[in-house]
Backbone as JSON, one array per atom type, in Angstrom:
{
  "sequence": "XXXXXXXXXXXXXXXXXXXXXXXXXXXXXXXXXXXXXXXXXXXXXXXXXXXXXXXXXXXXXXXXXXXXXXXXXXXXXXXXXXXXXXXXXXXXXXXXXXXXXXXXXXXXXXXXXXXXXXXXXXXXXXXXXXXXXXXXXXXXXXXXXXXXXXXXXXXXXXXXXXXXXXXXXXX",
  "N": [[-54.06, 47.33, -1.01], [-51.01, 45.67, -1.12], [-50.06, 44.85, -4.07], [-47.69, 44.95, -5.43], [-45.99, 44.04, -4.05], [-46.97, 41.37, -2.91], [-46.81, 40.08, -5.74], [-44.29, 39.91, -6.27], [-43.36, 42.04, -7.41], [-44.37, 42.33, -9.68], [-44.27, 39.96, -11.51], [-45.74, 37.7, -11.33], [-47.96, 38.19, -12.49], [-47.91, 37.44, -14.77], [-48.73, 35.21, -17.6], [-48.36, 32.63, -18.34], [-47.11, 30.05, -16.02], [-47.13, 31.45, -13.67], [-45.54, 30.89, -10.79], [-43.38, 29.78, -11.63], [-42.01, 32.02, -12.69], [-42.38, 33.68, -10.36], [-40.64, 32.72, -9.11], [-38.26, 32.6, -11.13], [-37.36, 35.43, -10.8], [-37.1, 35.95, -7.8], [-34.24, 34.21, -7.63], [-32.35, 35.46, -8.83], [-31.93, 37.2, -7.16], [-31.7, 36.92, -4.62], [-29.72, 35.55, -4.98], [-27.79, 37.69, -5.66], [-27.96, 39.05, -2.73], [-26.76, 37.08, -1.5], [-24.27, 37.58, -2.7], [-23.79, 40.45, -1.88], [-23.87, 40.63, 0.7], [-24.85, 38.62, 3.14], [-25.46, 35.0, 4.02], [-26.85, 35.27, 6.52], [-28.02, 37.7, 6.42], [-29.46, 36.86, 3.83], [-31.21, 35.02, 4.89], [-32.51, 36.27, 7.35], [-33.73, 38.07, 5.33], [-35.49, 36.47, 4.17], [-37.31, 35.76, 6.05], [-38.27, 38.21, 7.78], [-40.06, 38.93, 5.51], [-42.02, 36.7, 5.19], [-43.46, 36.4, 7.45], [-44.8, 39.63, 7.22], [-45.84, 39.34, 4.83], [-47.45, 36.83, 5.57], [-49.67, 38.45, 7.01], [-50.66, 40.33, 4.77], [-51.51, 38.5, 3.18], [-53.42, 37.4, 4.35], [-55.21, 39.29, 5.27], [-55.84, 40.09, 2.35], [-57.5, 37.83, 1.11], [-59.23, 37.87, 3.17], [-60.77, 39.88, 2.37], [-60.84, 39.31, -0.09], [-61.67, 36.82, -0.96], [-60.56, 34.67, -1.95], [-58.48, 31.96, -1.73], [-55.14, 31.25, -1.68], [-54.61, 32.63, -4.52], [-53.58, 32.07, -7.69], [-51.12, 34.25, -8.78], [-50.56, 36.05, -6.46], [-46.77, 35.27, -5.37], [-44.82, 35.83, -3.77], [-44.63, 33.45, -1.67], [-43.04, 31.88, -2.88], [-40.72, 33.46, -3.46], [-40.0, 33.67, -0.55], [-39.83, 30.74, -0.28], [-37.99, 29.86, -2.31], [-35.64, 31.9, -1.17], [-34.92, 31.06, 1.47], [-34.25, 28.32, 0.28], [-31.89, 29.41, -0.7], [-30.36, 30.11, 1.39], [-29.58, 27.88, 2.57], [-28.72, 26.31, 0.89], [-26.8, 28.06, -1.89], [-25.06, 28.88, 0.47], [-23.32, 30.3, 1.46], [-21.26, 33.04, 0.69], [-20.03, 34.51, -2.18], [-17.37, 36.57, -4.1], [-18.42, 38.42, -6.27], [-16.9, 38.36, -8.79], [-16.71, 35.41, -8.45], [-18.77, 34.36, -9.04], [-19.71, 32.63, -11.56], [-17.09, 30.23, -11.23], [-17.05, 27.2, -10.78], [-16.06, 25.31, -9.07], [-16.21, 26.37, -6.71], [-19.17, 25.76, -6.07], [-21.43, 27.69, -6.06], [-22.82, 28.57, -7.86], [-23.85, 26.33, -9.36], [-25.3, 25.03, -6.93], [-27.11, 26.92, -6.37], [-28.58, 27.16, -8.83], [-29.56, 24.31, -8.64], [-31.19, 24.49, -6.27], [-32.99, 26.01, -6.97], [-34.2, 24.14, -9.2], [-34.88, 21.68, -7.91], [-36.03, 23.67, -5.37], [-38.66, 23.99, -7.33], [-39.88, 21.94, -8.32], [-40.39, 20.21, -5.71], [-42.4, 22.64, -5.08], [-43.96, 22.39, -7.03], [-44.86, 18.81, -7.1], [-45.22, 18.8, -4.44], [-45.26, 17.19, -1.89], [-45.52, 14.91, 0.98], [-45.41, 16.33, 3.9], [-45.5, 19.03, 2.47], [-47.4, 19.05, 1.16], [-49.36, 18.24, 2.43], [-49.69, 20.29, 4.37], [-49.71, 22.77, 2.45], [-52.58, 21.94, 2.28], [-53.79, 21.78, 4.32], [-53.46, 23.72, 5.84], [-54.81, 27.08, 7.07], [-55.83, 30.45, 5.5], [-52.83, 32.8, 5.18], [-50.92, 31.94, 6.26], [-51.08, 29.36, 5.5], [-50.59, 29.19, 2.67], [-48.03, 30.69, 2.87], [-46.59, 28.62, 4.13], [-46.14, 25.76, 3.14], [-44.33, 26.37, 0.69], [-42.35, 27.63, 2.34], [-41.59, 25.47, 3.6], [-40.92, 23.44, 1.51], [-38.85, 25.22, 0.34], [-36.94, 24.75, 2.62], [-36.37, 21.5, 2.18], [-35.57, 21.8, -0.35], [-33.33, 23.45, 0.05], [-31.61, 21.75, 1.33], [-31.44, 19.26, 0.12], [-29.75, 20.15, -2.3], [-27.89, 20.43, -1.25], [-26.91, 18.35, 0.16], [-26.21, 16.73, -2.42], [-24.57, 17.66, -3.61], [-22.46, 17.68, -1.95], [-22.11, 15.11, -1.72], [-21.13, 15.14, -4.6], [-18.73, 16.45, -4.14], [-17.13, 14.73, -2.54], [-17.42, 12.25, -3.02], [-18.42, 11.04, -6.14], [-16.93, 12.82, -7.8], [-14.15, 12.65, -7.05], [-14.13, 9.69, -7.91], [-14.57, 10.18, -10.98], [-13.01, 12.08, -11.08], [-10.37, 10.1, -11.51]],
  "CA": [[-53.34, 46.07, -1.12], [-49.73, 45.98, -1.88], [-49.71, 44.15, -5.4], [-46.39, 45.12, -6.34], [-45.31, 42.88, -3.25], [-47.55, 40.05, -3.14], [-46.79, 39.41, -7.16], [-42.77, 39.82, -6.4], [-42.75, 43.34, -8.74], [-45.66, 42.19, -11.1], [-44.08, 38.83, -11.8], [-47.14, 36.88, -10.61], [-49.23, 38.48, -13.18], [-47.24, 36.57, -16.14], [-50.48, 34.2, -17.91], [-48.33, 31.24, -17.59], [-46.57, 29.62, -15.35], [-46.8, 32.73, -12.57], [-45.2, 30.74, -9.91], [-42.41, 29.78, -12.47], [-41.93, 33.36, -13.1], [-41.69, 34.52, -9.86], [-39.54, 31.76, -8.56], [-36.88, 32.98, -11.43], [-37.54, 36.46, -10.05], [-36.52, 35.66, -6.71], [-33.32, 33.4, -7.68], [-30.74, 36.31, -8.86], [-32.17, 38.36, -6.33], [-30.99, 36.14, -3.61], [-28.33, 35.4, -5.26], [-27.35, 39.11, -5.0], [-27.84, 39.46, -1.79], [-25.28, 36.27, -0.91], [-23.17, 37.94, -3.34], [-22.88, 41.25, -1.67], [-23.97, 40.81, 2.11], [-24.18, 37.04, 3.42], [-26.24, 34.26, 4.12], [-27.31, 35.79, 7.42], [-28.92, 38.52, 5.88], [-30.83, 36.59, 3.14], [-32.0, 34.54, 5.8], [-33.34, 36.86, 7.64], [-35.02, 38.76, 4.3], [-36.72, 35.87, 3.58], [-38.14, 35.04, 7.82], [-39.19, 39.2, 7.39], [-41.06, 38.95, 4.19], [-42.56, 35.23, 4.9], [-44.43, 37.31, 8.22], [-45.44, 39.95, 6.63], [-46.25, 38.31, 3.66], [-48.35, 36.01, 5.78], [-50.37, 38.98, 7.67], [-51.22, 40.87, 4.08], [-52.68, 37.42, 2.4], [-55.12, 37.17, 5.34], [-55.93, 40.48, 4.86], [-56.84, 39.85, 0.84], [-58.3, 36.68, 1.59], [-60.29, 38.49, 3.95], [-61.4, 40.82, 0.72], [-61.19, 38.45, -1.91], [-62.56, 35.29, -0.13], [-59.91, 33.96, -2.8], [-57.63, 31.8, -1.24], [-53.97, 30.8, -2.59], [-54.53, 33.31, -5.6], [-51.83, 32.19, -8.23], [-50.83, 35.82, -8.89], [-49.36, 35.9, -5.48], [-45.93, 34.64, -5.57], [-44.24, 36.21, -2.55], [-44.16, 32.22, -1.26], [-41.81, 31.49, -4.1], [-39.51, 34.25, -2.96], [-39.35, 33.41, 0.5], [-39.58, 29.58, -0.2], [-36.22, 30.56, -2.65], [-34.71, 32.52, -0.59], [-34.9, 29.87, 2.29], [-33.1, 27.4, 0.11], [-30.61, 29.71, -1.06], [-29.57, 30.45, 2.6], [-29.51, 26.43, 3.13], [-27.38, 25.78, -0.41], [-24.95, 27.15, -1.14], [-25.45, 28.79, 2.11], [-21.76, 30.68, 1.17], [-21.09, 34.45, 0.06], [-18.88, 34.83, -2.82], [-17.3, 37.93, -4.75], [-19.17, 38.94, -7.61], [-15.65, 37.68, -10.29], [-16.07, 34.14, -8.95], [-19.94, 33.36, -9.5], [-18.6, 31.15, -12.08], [-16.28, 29.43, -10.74], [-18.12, 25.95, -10.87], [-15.45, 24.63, -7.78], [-17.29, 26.98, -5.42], [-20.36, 25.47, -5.82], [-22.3, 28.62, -5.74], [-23.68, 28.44, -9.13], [-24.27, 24.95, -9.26], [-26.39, 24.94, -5.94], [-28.47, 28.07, -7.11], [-29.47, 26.62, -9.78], [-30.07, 23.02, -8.32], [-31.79, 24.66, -5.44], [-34.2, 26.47, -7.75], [-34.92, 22.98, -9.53], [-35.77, 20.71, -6.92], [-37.54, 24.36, -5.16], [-40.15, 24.21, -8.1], [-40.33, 20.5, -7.87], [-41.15, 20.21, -4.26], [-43.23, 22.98, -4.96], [-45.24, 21.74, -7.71], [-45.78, 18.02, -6.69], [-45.65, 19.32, -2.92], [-44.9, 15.52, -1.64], [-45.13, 14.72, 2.07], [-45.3, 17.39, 4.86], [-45.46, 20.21, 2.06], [-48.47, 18.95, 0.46], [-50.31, 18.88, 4.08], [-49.49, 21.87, 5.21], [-50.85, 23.46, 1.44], [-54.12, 21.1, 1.62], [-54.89, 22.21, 6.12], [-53.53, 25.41, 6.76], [-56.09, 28.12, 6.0], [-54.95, 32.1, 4.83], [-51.35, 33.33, 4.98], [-49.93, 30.06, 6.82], [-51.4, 27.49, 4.24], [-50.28, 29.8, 1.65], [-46.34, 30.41, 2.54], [-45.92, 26.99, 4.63], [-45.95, 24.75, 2.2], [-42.95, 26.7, -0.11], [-41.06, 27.54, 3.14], [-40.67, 23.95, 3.11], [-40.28, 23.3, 0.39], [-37.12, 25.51, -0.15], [-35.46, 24.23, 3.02], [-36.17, 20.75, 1.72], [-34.75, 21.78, -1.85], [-31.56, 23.62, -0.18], [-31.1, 20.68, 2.23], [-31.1, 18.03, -0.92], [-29.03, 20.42, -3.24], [-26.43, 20.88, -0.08], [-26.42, 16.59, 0.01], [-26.14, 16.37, -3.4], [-23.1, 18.62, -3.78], [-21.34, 17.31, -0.89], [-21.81, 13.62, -2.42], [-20.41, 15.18, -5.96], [-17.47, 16.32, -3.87], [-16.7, 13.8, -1.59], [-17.41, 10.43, -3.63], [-18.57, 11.21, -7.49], [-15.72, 13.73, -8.55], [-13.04, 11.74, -7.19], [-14.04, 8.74, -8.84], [-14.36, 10.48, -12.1], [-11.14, 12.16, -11.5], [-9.46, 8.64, -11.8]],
  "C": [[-52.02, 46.31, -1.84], [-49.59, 44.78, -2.7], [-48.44, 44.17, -6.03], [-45.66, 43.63, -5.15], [-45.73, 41.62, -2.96], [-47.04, 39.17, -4.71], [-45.44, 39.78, -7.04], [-42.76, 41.09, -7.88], [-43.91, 42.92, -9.47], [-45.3, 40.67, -11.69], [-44.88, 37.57, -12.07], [-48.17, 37.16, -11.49], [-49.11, 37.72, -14.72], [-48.18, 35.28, -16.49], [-49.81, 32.84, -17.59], [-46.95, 31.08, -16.97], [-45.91, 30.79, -14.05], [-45.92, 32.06, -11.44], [-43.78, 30.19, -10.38], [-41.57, 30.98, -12.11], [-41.44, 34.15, -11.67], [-40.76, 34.24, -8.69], [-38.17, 32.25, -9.44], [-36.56, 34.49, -11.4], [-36.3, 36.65, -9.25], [-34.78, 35.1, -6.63], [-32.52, 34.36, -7.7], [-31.26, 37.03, -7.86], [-31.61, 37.41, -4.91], [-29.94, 35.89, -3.81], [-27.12, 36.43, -5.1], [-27.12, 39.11, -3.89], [-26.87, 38.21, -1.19], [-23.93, 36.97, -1.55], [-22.49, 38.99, -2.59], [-23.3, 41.8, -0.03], [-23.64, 39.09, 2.23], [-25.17, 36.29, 4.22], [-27.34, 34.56, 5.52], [-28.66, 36.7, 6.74], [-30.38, 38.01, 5.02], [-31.69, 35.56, 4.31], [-33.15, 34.91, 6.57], [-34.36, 37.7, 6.97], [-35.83, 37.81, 4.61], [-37.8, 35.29, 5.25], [-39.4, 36.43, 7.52], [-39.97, 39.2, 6.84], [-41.93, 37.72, 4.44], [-43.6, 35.84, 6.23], [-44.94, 38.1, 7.84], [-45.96, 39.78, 5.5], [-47.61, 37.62, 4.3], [-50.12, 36.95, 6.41], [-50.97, 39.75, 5.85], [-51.73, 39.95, 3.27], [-53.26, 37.25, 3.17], [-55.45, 38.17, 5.11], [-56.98, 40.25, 3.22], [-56.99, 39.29, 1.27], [-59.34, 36.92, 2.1], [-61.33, 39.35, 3.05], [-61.83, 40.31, -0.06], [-62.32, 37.56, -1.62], [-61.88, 34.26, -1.12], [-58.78, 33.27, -1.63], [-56.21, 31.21, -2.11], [-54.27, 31.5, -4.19], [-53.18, 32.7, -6.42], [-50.91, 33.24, -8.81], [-49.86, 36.31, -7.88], [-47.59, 35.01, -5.57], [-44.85, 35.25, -4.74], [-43.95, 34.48, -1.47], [-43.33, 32.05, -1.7], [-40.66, 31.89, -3.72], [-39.41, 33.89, -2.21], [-38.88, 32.37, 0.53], [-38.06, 29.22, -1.22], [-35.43, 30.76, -2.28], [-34.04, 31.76, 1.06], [-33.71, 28.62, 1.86], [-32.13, 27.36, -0.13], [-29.63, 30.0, 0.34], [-29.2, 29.01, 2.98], [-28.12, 26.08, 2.17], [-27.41, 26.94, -1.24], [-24.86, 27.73, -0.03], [-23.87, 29.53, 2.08], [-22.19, 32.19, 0.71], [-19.35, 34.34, -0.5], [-18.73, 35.96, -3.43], [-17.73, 37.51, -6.13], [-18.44, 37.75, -8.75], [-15.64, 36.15, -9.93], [-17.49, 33.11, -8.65], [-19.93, 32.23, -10.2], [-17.87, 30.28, -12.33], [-17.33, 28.22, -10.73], [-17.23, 25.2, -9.76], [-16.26, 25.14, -6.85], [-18.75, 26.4, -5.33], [-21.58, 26.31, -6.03], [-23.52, 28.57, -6.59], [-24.54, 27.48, -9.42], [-26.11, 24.56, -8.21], [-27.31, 25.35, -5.92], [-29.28, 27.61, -7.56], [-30.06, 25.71, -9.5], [-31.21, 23.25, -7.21], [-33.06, 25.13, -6.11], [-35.16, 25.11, -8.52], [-35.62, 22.49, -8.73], [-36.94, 22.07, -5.98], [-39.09, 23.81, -6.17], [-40.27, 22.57, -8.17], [-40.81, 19.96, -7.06], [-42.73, 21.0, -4.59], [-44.69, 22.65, -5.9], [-46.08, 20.5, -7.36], [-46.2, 18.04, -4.85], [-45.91, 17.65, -2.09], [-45.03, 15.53, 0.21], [-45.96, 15.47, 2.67], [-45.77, 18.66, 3.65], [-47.28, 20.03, 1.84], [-49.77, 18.5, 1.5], [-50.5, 19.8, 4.48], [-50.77, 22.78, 3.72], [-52.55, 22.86, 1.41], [-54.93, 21.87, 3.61], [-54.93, 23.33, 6.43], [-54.02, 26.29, 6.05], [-54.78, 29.55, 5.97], [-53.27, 31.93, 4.81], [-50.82, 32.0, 4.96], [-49.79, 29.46, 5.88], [-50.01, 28.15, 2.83], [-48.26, 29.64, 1.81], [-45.87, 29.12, 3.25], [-45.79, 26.23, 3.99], [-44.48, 25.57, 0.97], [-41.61, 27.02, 1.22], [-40.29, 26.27, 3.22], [-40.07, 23.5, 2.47], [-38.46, 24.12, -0.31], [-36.8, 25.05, 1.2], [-35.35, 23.21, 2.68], [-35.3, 20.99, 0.01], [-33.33, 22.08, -1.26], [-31.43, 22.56, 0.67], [-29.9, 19.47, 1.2], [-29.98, 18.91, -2.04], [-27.67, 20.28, -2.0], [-26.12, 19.18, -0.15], [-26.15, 16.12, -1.06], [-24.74, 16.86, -3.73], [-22.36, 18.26, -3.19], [-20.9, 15.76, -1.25], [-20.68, 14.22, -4.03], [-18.82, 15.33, -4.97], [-16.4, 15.65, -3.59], [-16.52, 12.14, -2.29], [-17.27, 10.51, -4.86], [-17.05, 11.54, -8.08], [-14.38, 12.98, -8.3], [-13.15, 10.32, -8.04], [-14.03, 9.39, -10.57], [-12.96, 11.08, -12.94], [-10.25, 11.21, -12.19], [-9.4, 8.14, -12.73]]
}
């Protein structure tokens, strides 16, 4: 069993809040990869990893007879890396991460919030999918969602600060 990749590096093994842990894992590491390839790419990491991902938790599962282990945290990452390709959904150079006009930073971060928010109270569609679908599926379907619903709402949220908020505050 590959443990180093199911628990995102060992992340997953952290006593509390493992899915915390390997949700802020995942975040600069996506963030990297917008930084120094481009939204394409993390896109496609996180489709790769969210398949195989899904074929080696049926496997344990199949071993354990554990299902949704919270140790695992390879959902987190993909369901992360999902929202970071949604918001900010941009590749910037390294010197202008903090730039707070670009958005980049902003979105990251906001995308990571509402991620672990979705993913905790798992509301709607997410919190179906985690309660019907058995092995792998159940397991990363419900955070895939969940991050494109987080980068969806950080991408509408940002586009309202731009477009309506910031100018009125300008004034």
């Amino acid at each position: 069993m590959n443990w180093f990749f199911l628990t995102v590096g060992y992340s997953g093994l952290s006593p509390k809040a493992p899915g915390t842990m390997g949700t802020l894992v995942s975040l600069p590491l996506g963030m990297a990869l917008l930084i120094y390839f481009d939204v394409t790419t993390l896109f496609l990491a996180a489709s790769l990893i969210s398949i195989v991902a899904i074929k080696i938790i049926n496997e344990y599962e199949e071993q354990s007879g554990n299902h949704d282990d919270q140790r695992i945290v390879i959902d987190e990452l993909a369901g992360m890396w999902f929202a970071l390709s949604v918001a900010p959904a941009t590749t910037v150079a390294l010197n202008q991460v903090l730039d707070l006009q670009n958005g980049f930073l902003i979105q990251s971060l906001l995308s990571f919030v509402l991620f672990r928010a979705f993913d905790i109270t798992k509301p709607s569609i997410i919190g179906r999918i985690d309660r019907e679908a058995k092995g792998g599926v159940g397991v990363m379907g419900d955070d895939i969602i969940a991050g494109f619903a987080a980068g969806i709402l950080s991408a509408a949220i940002w586009q309202a600060w731009i477009y309506w908020l910031q100018p009125l505050v300008s004034s």
